[in-house]
C-alpha positions as a printed Julia matrix, in Angstrom:
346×3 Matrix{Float64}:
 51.06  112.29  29.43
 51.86  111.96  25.81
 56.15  112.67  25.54
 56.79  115.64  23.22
 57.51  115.14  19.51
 61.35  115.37  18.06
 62.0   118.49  15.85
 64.65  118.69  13.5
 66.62  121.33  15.05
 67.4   118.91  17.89
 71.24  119.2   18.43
 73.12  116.19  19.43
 75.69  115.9   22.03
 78.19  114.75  19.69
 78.14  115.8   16.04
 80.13  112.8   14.92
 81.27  109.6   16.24
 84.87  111.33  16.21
 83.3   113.73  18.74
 81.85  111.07  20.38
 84.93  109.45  21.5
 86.19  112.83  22.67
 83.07  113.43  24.42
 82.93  109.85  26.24
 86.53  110.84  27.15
 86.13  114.04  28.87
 82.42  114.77  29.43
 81.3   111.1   30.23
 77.73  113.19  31.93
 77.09  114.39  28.71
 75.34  110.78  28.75
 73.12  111.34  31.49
 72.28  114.87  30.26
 71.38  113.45  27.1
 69.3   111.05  28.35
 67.14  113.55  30.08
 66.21  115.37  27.62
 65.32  112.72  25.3
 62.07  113.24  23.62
 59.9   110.03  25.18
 57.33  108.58  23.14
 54.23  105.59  24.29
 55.6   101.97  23.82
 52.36  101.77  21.63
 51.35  104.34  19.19
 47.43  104.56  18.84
 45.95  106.29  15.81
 45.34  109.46  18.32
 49.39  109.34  18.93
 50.84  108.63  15.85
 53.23  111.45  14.87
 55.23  112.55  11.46
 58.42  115.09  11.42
 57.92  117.84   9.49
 61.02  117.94   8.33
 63.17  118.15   4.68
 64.46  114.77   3.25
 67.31  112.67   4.05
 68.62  110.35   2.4
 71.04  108.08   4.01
 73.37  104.85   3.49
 75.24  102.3    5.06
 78.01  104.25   4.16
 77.25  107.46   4.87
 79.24  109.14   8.08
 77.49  109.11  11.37
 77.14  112.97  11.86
 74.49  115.06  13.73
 72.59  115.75  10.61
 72.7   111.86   9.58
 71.9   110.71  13.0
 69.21  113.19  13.95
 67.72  114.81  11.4
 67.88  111.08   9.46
 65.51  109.63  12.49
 62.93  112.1   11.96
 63.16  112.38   7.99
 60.11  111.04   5.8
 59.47  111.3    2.22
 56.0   112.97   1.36
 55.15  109.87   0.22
 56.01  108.44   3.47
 54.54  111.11   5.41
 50.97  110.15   3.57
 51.43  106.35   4.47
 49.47  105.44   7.32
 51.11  104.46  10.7
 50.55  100.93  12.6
 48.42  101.77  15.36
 49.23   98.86  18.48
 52.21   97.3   16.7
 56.32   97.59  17.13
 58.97   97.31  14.82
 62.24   97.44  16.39
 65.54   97.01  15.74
 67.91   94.27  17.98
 71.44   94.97  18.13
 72.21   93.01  22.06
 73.93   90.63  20.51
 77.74   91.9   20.86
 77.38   92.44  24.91
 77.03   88.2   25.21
 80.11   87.83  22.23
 78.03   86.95  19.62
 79.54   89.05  16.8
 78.85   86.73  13.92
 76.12   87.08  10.9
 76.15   83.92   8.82
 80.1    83.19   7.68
 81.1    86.47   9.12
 82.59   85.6   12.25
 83.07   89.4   13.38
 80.37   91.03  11.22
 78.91   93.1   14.34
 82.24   93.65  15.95
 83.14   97.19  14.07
 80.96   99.43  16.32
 81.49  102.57  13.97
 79.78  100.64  11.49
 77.78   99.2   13.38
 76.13  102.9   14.71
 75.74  103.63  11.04
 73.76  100.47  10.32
 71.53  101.39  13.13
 71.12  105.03  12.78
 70.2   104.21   9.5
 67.68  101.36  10.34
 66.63  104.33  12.67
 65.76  106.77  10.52
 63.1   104.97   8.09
 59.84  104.89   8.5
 58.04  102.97  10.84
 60.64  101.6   12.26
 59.62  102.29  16.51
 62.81  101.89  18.26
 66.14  100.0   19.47
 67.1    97.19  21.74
 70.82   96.96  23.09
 73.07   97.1   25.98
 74.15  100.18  27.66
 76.9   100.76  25.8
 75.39  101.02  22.23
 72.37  102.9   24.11
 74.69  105.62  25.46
 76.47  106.21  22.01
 73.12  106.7   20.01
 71.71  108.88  23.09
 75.27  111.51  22.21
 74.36  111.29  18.45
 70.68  111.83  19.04
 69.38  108.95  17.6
 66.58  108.06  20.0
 64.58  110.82  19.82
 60.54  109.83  19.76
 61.86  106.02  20.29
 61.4   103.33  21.99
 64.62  102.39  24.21
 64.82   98.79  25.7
 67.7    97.59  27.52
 69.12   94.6   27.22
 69.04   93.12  30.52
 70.86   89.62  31.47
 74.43   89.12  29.28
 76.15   87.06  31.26
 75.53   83.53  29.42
 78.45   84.57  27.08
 77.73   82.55  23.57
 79.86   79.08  23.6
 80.86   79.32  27.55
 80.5    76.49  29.91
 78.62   78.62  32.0
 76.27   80.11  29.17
 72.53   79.4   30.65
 73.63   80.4   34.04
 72.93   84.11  32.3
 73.35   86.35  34.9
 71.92   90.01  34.66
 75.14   92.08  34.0
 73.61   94.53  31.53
 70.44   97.36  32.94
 69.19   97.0   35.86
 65.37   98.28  36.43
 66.98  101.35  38.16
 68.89  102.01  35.62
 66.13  101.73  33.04
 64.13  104.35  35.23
 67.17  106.53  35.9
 67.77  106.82  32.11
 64.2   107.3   31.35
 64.17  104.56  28.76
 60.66  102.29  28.06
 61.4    99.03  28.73
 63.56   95.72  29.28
 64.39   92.71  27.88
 66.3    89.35  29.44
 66.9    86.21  27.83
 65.38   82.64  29.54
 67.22   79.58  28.14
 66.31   76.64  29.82
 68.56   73.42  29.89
 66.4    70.73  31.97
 70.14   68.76  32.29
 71.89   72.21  33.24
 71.54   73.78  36.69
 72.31   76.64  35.72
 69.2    77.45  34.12
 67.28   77.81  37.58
 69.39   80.16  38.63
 68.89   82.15  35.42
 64.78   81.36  36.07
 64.78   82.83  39.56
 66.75   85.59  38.72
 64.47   86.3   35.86
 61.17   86.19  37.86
 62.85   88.7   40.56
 63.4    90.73  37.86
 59.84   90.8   36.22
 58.86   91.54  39.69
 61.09   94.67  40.26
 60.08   96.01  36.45
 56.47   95.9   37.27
 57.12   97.95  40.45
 58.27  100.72  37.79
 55.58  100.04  35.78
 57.83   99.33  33.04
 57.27   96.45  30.27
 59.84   94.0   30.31
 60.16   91.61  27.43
 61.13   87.96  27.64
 62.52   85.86  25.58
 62.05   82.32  26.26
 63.67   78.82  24.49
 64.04   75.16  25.81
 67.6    74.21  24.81
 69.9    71.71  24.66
 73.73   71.19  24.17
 74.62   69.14  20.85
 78.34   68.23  20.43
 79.49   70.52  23.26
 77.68   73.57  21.78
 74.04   75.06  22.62
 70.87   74.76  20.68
 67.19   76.39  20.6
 64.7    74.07  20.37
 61.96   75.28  17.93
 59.95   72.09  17.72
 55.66   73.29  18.6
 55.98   71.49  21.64
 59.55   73.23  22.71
 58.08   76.72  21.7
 54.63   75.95  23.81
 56.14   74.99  26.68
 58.54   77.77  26.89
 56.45   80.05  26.87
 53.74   78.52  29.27
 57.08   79.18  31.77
 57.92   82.48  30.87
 54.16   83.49  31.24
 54.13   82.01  34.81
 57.17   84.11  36.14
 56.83   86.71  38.86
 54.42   87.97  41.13
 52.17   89.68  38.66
 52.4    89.36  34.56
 50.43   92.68  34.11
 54.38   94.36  32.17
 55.37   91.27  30.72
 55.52   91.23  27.0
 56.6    87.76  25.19
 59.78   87.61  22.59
 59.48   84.97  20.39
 60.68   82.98  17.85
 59.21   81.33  14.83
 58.31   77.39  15.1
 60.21   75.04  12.53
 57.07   74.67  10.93
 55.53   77.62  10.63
 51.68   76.12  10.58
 52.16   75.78  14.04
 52.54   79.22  15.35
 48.44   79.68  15.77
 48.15   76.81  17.83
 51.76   77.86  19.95
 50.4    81.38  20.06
 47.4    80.03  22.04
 49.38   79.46  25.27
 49.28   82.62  26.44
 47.4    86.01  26.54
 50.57   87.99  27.1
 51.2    90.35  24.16
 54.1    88.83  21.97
 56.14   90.07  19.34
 58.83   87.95  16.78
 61.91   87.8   16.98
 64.36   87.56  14.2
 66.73   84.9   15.17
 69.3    83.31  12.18
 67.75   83.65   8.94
 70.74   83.09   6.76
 70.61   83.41   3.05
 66.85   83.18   3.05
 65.24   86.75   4.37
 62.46   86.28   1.83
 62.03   82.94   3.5
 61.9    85.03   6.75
 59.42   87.56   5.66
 56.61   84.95   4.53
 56.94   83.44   7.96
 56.82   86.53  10.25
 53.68   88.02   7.87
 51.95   84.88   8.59
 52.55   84.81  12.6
 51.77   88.89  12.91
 48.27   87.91  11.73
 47.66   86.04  14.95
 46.02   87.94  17.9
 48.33   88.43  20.28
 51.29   89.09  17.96
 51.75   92.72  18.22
 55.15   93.37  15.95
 58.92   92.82  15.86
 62.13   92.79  17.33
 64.77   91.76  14.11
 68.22   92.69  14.59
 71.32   90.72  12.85
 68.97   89.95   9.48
 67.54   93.78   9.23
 71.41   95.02  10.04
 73.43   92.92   7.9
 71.59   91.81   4.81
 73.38   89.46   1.82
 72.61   92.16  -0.57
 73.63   94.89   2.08
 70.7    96.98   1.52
 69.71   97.73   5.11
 67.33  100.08   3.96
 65.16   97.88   1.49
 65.69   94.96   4.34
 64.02   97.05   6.86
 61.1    99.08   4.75
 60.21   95.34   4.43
 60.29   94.61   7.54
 57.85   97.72   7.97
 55.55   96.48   5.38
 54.71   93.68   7.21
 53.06   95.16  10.13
């Protein structure tokens, strides 16, 4: 059954974030109730589902306040122009923002760029709102404030799964699964699920991590839900952890990943680009599994970025992206123009 389309006269739990706090205060089921009647959409939109909001235009900025008519009517809003551009049938763009549920709060220099949540709900909601962009992935937390403002109407909601590898712990690839559980994904009615799979070869840790994760594959395709891993070989230099993006790294990371579980039939890939990008068609060729790109640290160069991820979505079973801290928190802070580029690629 194809979910119902948003309208514009959808009304928010909380107008505000001010009413937000109040509400998580003293109505803490007004999550829940929100949650169920959320307006579901397909993880994939075909060209028989695609859908546009017939509704006025909104403009809105990284500065704007997160209201009820910036959080909901902002999702739905197109331009005409916008409205007349056609949609990407089979692909994803969606927008990461996981990252502060495991401590990692920095972008770049900014050691605590992600850790104001108001402004961080105004980044997303405005990510949200443009065009093309599909849905969100985060922890429950950030989930359950953008469910009061109405921000996930007609989106795709994945839940970050496994934070428990907190970023620079000693413990940090023994990542247990303190975030949604797959009952908790069904009970909220969101679309899918995403863990993390570091592997260490010199750090036990990482098996536990492995079974865990292949438990959990199993148990998401019991509820038929997609569940999207994200798989590196690592290793600690000078005390602190590193991804290993070398072709032969990537490859065999996601030869693992591929293997995990009982059945692969809801598993979706998350991965990164390899140091040298001439190497993603031959990585890519490991697996059948649908993939999409993730964003990972970009720094000063997101036009650098861009020309590699346009490259990789060309390949056949790269089906979007997941981009997050890059999309968010720009140089130029034009979240906006960061993400309608973003778009463009797909």
């Amino acid at each position: 059954m194809t979910p119902a389309r948003p309208t514009a006269s959808a009304t928010p739990a909380a107008p505000s974030v001010r009413d937000l706090v109040r509400l998580r205060a003293e109505r803490p089921e007004a999550i829940a109730e929100a949650a169920a009647r959320r307006r579901r959409r397909p993880l994939l939109r075909t060209a028989g589902t695609a859908v546009t909001a017939d509704v006025a235009d909104t403009a809105v900025t990284a500065d704007t306040e997160v209201t009820a008519s910036t959080a909901v009517t902002a999702v739905a809003a197109e331009t005409a122009s916008d409205r007349a551009r056609p949609p990407h049938p089979g692909r994803l763009m969606v927008i990461a923002a996981d990252h502060p549920a495991r401590g990692a709060l920095a972008v770049g220099d900014r050691a605590l760029a992600m850790a104001n949540r108001f402004e961080l709900l105004q980044r997303l909601c405005l990510a949200l709102s443009r065009p093309g962009v599909d849905g969100v992935l985060a922890s429950a937390d950030v989930l359950d404030d953008l469910l009061l403002l109405g921000a996930l109407e007609d989106k795709v909601v994945m839940g970050s799964m496994n934070r428990g590898g907190l970023a620079g712990a000693a413990f940090e690839l023994d990542d247990r699964f303190t975030g949604h559980r797959p009952e908790d994904l069904v009970r909220h009615g969101f679309d899918a699920g995403k863990l993390l799979l570091r592997i260490d070869h010199d750090d036990p840790g990482s098996l536990d991590t492995l079974h865990a994760a292949a438990r959990t594959i199993d148990a998401m395709a019991a509820h038929r839900l997609p569940v999207f891993v994200e798989p590196f070989l690592c290793r600690r230099v000078d005390g602190r952890l590193r991804n290993d993006l070398g072709a032969a790294a990537v490859t065999t990371s996601i030869a693992i990943a591929s293997g995990l579980a009982g059945t692969s039939a809801y598993t979706w890939l998350k991965v990164p680009v390899t140091e040298d990008p001439d190497d993603m068609a031959q990585v890519m060729e490991t697996s059948t599994l649908p993939a999409v790109l993730l964003g990972g640290e970009v720094g000063d160069d997101l036009d650098g970025a861009y020309g590699k991820w346009r490259e990789a979505l060309r390949l056949p079973t790269v089906r979007g992206l997941v981009v997050g801290r890059s999309l968010l928190y720009p140089v130029d802070g034009d979240v906006a123009g960061a993400v309608d580029t973003a778009v463009s690629l797909l």
